[in-house]
N, C-alpha and C positions, 0 to 999 in steps of 0.2 A: 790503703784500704779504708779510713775514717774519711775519704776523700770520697771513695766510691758507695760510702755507708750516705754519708751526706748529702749526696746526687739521689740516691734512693728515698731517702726522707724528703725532700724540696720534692719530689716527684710524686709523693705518696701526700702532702700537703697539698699540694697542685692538684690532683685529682679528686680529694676534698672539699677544695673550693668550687671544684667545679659543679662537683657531682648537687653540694650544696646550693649552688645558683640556679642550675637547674629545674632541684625540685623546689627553687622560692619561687622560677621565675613557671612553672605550671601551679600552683597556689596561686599566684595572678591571673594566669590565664581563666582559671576554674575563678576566681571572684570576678573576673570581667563578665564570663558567662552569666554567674547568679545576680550581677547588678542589670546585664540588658535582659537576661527575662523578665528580670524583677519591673523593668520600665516595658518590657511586652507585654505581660501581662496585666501593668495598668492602663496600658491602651487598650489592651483588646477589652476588659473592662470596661470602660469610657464609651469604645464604641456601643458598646451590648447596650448598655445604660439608654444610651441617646438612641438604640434603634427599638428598644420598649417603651420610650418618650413617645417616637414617631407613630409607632403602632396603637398605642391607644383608640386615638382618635379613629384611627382606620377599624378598628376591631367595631368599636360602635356603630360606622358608618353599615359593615359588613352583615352584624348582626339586623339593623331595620329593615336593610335589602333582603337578607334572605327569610324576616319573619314575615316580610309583604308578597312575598312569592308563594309562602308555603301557607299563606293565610286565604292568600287569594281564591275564589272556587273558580274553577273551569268548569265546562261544560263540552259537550261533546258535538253537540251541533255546529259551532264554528269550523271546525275541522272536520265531519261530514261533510259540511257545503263544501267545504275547500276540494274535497277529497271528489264528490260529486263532478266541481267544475273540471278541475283537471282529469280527472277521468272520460269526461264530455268531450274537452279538446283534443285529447289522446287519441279516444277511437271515436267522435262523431257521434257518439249514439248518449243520447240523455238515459238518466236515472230510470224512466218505467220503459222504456224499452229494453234496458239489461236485463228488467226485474221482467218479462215479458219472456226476452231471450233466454233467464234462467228456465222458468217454468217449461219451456220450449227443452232444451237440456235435458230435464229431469223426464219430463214425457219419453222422450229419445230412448234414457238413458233405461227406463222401466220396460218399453219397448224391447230393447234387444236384449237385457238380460230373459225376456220371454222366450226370444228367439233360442238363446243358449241352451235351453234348459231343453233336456229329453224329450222328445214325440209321445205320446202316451200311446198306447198299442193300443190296435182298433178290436173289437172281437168280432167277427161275424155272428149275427142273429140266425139263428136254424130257421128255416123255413119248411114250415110242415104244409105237407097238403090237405086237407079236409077235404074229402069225397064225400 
């Protein structure tokens, strides 16, 4: 019986050791984890750094460009004429002749809304005879 008391203690040792390696050998695991974040995390750093280095310059460039844009006046005539020409090419007919064709429209257009509108009732005038 201290034979098989024996075997149970070597067994209950044994599975101590084990249980022990285990949980030493996930404590390593979990320090490898927290040393390569720890070196991802100074990279991704590194990088961040070096790409607000890069952007500086670009930011200045960005802002000249877009206060020469919003500085700049336009006008409206460049784009009328443009507006003008291709419209010319489109249908053939120049600027006062649209403005010609509009007027023409609007006549039309006063025209039949007369047409629409009710007949006014005629009255007949009495016709008396003077003898």
């Amino acid at each position: 019986m201290s034979n098989l008391l024996d075997q149970a203690k070597t067994i209950l040792t044994i599975a101590k050791d084990t249980a022990k390696t285990s949980v030493t050998a996930g404590f390593g695991v979990y320090g490898t984890i927290l040393d390569e974040a720890s070196k991802s995390s100074d990279k991704a750093t590194q990088i961040f750094e070096s790409l607000v280095e890069r952007g500086a310059p670009v930011e200045s460039k960005l802002k000249e460009q877009t206060s020469a844009i919003f500085t700049k006046k336009t006008t409206s005539e460049p784009v009328k004429t443009k507006l003008q020409s291709i419209t010319g090419r489109f249908t053939g007919v120049q600027d006062s002749k649209l403005s010609e064709l509009e007027s023409k429209i609007d006549q039309l257009t006063v025209l039949i809304s007369e047409l629409n509108t009710a007949p006014k009732k005629v009255t007949k005038a009495k016709v008396t005879a003077e003898a």
